[in-house]
Structure formats: C-alpha cells, structure tokens
C-alpha positions in Angstrom: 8.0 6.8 48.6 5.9 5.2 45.8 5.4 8.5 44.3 9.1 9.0 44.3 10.1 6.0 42.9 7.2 6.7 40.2 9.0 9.7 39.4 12.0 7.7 38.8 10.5 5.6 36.0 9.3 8.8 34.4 12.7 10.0 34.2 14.0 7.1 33.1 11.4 6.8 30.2 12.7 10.5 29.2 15.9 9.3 29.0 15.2 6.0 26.9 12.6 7.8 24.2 15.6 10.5 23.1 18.2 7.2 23.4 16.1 5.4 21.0 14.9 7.9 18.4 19.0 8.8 17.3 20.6 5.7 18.0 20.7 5.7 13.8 21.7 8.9 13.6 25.1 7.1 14.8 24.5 4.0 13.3 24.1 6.0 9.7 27.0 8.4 10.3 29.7 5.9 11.6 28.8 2.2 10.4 26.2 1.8 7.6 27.7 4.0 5.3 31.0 2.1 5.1 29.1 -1.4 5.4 26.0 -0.8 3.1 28.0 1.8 0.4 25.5 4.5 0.7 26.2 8.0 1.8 25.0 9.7 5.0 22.8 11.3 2.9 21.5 8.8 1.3 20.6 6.7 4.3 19.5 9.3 7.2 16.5 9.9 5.1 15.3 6.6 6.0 14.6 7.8 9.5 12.1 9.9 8.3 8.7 7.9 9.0 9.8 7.3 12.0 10.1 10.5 13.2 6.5 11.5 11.3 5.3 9.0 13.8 6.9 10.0 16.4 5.1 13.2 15.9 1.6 12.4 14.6 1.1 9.4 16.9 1.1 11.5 19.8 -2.3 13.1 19.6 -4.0 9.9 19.6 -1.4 8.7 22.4 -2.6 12.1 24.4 -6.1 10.9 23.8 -6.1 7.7 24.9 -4.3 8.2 28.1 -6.6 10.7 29.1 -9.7 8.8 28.6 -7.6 5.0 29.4 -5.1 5.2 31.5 -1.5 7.2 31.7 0.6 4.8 34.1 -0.9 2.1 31.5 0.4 3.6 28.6 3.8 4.2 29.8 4.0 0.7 30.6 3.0 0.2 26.7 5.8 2.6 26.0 8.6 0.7 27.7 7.9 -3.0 26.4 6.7 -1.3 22.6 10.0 0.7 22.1 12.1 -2.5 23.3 11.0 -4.9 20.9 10.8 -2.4 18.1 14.3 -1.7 19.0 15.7 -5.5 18.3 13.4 -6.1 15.4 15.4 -3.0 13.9 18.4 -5.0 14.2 17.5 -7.8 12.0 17.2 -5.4 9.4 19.1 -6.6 6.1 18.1 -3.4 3.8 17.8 0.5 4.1 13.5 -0.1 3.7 13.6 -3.0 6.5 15.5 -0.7 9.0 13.1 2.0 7.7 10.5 0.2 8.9 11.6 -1.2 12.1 12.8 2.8 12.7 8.9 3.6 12.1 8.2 1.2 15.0 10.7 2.7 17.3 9.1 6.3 16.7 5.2 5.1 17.0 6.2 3.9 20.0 8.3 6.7 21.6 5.4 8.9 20.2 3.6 7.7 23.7 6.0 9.5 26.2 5.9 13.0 25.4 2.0 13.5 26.1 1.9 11.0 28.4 5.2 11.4 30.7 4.9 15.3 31.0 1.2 14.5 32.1 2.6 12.5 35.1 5.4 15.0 36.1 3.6 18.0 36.6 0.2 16.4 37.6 -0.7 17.5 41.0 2.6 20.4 41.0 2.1 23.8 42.3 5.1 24.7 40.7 6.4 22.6 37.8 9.3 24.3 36.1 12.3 21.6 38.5 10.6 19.0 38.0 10.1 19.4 34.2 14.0 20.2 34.0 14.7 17.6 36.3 13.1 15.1 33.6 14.4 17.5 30.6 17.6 16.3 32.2 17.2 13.0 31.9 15.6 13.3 28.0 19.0 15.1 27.2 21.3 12.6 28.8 19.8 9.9 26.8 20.5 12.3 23.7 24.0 12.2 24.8 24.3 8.7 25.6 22.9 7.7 22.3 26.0 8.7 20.4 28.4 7.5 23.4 26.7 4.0 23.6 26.2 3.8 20.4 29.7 4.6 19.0 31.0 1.9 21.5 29.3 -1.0 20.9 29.4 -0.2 17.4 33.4 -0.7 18.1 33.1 -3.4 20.3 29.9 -6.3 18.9 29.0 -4.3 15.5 25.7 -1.9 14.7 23.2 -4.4 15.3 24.1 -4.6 19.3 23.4 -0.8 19.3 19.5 -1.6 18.9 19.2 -5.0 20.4 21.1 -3.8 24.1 19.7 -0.8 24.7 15.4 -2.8 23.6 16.4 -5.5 26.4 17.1 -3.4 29.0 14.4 -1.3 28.2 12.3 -4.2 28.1 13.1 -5.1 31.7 12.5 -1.9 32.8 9.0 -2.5 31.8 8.7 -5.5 33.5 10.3 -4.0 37.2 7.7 -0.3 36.0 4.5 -3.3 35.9 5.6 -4.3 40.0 5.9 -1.4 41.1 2.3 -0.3 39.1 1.5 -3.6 41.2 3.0 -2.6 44.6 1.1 0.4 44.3 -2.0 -0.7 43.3 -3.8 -0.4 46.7 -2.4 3.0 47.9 -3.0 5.1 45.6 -5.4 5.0 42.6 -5.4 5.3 39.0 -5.5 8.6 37.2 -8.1 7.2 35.3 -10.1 6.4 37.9 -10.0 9.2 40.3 -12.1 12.1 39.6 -10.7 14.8 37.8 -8.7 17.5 39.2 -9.5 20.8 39.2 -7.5 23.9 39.3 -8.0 26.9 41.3 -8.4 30.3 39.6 -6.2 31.7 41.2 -3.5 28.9 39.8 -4.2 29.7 36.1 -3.5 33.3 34.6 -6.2 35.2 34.3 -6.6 36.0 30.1 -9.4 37.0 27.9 -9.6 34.5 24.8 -7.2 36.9 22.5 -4.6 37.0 25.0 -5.0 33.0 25.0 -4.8 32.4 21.3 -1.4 34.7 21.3 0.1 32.3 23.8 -0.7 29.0 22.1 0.1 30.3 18.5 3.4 31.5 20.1 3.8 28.3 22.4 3.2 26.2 18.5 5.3 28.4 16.7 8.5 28.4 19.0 7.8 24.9 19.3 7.8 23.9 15.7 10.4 26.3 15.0 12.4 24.8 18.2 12.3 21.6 17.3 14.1 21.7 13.8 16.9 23.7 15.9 16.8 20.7 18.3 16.9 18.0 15.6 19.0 19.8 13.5 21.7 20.1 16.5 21.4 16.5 18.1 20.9 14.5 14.7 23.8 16.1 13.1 26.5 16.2 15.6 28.1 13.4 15.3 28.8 13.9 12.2 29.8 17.1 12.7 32.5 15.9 14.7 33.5 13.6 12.8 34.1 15.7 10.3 35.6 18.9 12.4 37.1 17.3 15.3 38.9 14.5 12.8 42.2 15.0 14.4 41.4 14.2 18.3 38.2 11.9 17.3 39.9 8.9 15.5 37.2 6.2 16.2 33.6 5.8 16.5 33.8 5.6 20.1 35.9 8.8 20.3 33.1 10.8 18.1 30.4 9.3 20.5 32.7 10.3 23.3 32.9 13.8 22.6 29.2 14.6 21.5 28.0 13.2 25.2 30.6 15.3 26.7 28.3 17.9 25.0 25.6 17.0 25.4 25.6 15.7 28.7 26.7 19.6 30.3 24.3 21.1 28.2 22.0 18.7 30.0 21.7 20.7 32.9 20.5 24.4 31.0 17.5 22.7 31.4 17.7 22.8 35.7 19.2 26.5 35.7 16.1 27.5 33.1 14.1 25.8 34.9 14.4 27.2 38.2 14.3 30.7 36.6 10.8 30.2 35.1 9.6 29.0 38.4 10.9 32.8 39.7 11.2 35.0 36.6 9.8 36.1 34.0 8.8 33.6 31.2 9.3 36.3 28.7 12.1 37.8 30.1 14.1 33.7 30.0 12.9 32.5 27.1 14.1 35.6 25.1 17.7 35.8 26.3 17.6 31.6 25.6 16.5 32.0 22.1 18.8 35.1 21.7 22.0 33.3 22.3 20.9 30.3 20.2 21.4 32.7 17.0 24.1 34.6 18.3 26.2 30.7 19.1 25.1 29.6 15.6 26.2 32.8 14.2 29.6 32.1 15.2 29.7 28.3 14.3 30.7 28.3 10.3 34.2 27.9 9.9 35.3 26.7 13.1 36.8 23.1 13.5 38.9 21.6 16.5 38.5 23.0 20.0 37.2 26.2 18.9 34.1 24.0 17.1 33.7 22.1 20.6 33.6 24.7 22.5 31.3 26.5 20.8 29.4 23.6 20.2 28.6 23.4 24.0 27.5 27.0 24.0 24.8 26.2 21.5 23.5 23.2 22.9 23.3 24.3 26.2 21.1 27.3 25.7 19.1 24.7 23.2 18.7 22.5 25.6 17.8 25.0 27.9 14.6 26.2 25.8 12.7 23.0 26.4 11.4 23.1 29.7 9.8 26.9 29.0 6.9 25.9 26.9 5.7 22.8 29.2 5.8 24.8 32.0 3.4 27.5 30.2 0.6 24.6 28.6 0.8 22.9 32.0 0.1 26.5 33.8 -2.6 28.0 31.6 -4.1 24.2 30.7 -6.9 22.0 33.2 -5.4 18.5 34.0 -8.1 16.5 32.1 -6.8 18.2 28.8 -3.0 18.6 29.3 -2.0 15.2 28.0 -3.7 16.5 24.6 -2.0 19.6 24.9 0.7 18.3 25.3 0.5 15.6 22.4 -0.5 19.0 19.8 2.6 20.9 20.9 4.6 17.3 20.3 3.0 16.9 17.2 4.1 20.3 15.9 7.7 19.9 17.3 8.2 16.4 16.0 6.3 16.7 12.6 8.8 19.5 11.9 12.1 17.0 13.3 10.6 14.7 10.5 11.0 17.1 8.1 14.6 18.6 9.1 16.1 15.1 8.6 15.7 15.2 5.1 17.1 18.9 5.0 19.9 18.0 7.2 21.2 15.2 4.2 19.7 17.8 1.5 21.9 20.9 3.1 25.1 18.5 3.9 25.0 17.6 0.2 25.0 20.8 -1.2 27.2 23.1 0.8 27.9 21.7 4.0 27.2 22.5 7.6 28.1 25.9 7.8 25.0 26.9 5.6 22.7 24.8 7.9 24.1 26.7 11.3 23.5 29.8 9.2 19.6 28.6 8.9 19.6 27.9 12.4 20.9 31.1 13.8 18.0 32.7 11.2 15.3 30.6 12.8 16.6 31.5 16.5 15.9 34.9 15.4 12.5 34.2 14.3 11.4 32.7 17.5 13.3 35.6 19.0 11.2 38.1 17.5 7.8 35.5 18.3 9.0 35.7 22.5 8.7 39.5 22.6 4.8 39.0 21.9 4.0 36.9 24.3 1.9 39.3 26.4 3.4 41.0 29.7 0.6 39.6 32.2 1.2 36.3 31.5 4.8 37.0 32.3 4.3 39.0 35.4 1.7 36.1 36.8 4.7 33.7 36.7 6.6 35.5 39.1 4.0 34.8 41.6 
C-alpha cells in the first residue's frame, strides 16, 4: 500500500515540475505584456535562466540522490519549487521575475533524475509505469495554461504563482508523513545495499553498440526537447493568435491548449505499452515520423483546422517521451541511473533553454509558420538518428 501511495506522490511531483516551469509562458503571453508594455518577445526571454537551471542542475541533483538520499530529495523538490513559486510573485520588474523564475527551474531541476529513479526502481518492465507518470508530467503542461489563464481572469498574474507554490507546499508537508509512516517498513534507498541486475535483464552489447545507443538516446533527446519546448511554450500564444475568433479571453486560450494537451497526454500510455511489447526502433520511428509529417501541415492553418491539427502534433510529441527512459533504465545499473538520467535531462533541458529565445527570435521575424517548418526539419533529423539504433537492442525488447 505504502509503495502505492509512494507512487502517487511521484506522479504528482511530475505533474507539479511541468505546471511550474510554463506557468510564465501564460503569464508573458496573456498578462504582462499588456500590464508591463513589453512584447512577448521581449519578456519570454527572461525565462531563460531558469530553464538553463533547470537543465544543468540536474547532474548534480542525480549525484546527490544517489549518494544521499532520493525520497529526501523529492521532499526538497516539493517545499523548494513552492516557495520559489510565491517569491516569483512579488516580482516588480522583468530581472526580479527573472530571478525568482531561476529559482523555480533549480528547483524543478531535482525531479527528472530523481523521480524517474523511483518509478522504475525495482520494475521488470518499466515502459506503464513511466507513461503512467509521463501522463501526469503532461497534464500539468496542460493545466498550466488552463489554471493559469483563469486565475489570471479571476485574482490577477501574481495568484498564478502564489496558488499553485501553497499547495505544492502542503504536498510536501503530507509527502514528509507518509516518508514518516513508512519509515519502519521499508528502508531508504540510500541505505539498502545496491541492487543489482541480472544479465539476462540488460541487453547484451559490445561497447560500440553501447556508444551508438547513448549518442542516439542524447541526440533524440536534445533534439526532442526543443520540439517539446517549442510546442508547449508556444501554444498559447498560438492560439491566441489562430484561434482569436472562438478564444476571446485568457481563460478560453488556457481552455483550449489543456483540451490539447490533456488528450495528447495519454500517447504517452498507448507508447508506452508498445515499448514494453514491440520494438523500440520500430515505435520510436513511426512517433518521430509523424511529428514532421503533423508540423509539415501546420503553416497556414488557423481555426479548427489549427486545433485539430494541433492535437495531432502533440500527441505523437508527447508520445516520444517515455521511449528513451525506458532504454537508459534497461541498458543502465540502478546505482548509476539517477545520473543517467540527470545527463539525458541536462541535454534535453539545456537545449529548452535555448529554444526560448528562438521561439521570441522566430515570432519576431516571420512568425510561427517558419518555426513549425524548423520543427518538422528536426523531426526528420531524429527520424533519420532512430533507423541507427542497432536491431539487437530492438529485438531484446520484445522479450
């Protein structure tokens, strides 16, 4: 029961660290523009440290967790991000919020190596329960621009940072009882002795075959996570400026991008489930296929016809996140996966740092046709990386 209710907390972390990290991307589009008289482009670069921490802070999060304690840390994760989180919303000028949004992102750097160490640690098979919490990551994507746009509407921008820190907050508080409750039955990570893997549970590759599946697993991943920042931290603005005729308010804009994001949510489950039972290779190149082919179609299109296709995108985006946890948490030992983990975070998120910035530079210049036209390029790229990923690996999933 314990471990379930552990799993719960996990999930809900997910949920809070992609909540937190584009709450201004809503905030920028649909409120501080019009209140501080500065463009979207000239503000959304101020979210930039805090997604460079977000990425670089999680090697040494990884680290310490593995040689500390991981159920700790998380516990460090849920009260850090809360009071980051209401600090950012006594900000008075763009460098103040700058700085509380570099706060928010050195603390959600802890989840990512840290929470995927806890879900798949002690999993035969770990592709449902890394959807499961994919799920959960993507919901608080969605909810960010749903919450966000409402209280915005309803108690001004500043609420949208202070509600969502006090409840994370408390969830910190009830995650330290339960840590509590379960403090006799079953023991710290950090102070049981290491698990080891059976060879028959990791596949079987000389060192070159290795290297060709982390270089792949860190380029799809840094190439991946512009897509993913590019998609989430843009669409609200994208419909507010495409779907201007049914989305009238904040709320409404916020509405409509968690509609999206919430059923592209669950590409993550139906992926995940077919990496548990197909092959890796086989998914994760049809994913990445029709990621280029959706963007492909995006320029141009406003209304319904931008919705829609909209959903197409983000589902099959969505649905490329669980396939390279599942491979580092197959081919990697349990005392290293955290920092494996944290590498392949710092890749992803080091590169979301630097799309934000090209996001307001692309917007500026020609719009966001051009910038679905770079992602449908890059889809292709990682397109052409999945078709080297070596056939034994592939074939070893299956089993």
């Amino acid at each position: 029961m314990l471990d379930r209710i552990h799993f719960v907390f996990l999930n809900i972390g997910h949920f809070f660290d992609h909540l937190f990290m584009l709450v201004f991307a809503t905030v920028a589009a649909l409120s501080l523009s019009h209140e501080w008289g500065m463009s979207y482009g000239e503000l959304i670069p101020y979210a930039t440290p805090g997604f460079v921490a977000f990425g670089v802070c999680a090697v040494p999060a990884g680290w310490l967790a593995d040689k500390w304690s991981r159920k700790g840390m998380m516990l460090v994760f849920y009260i850090g991000i809360g009071l980051s989180s209401i600090f950012t919303a006594l900000a008075e000028t763009p460098l103040q919020i700058g700085i509380g949004l570099f706060a928010i992102g050195l603390s959600a750097a802890l989840y990512h190596p840290v929470g995927l160490a806890l879900v798949v640690q002690g999993r035969e098979k770990t592709g449902v329960p890394i959807a499961i919490n994919g799920i959960f990551g993507n919901m608080g994507v969605a909810c960010a621009a749903l919450i966000t746009g409402f209280l915005i509407d309803h108690a001004g921008w500043r609420s949208a940072f202070v509600w969502p820190g006090v409840v994370s907050i408390a969830t910190g508080i009830a995650y330290a009882g339960v840590l509590y409750a379960g403090r006799h039955v079953v023991t710290d990570e950090a102070q049981r002795p290491i698990e080891t893997k059976k060879a028959s549970d990791t596949p079987l590759m000389d060192k070159g075959l290795l290297g060709r599946v982390f270089v792949i697993i860190f380029f799809s991943t840094a190439v991946g996570g512009l897509i993913f920042q590019s998609t989430t931290f843009a669409l609200p603005k994208v419909f507010d400026e495409r779907l201007s005729e049914v989305a009238v308010s904040a709320t409404l804009v916020g509405w409509y991008a968690f509609v999206v994001f919430a059923f592209a949510a669950f590409g993550q489950l139906v992926v995940g489930y077919l990496v548990d039972h197909y092959s890796i290779r086989f998914v994760f190149a049809i994913v990445v296929a029709l990621q280029a082919i959706f963007f492909a179609a995006m320029p141009g299109l406003v209304g319904w016809r931008a919705l829609v296709v909209a959903m197409a995108f983000m589902l099959v985006v969505f649905g490329q996140i669980p396939i390279n946890d599942v491979l580092i948490g197959r081919i990697t030992r349990s005392e290293w996966r955290s920092r494996f983990y944290a590498f392949r975070y710092i890749v992803g998120f080091s590169v979301m740092a630097s799309s934000v910035p090209l996001i307001a530079w692309i917007h500026a210049r020609w719009g966001f046709d051009s910038l679905f036209a770079v992602l449908s390029a890059a889809a292709a790229c990682v397109f052409t990386s999945v078709l080297m990923l070596p056939r034994a690996l592939s074939a070893k999933a299956r089993t």
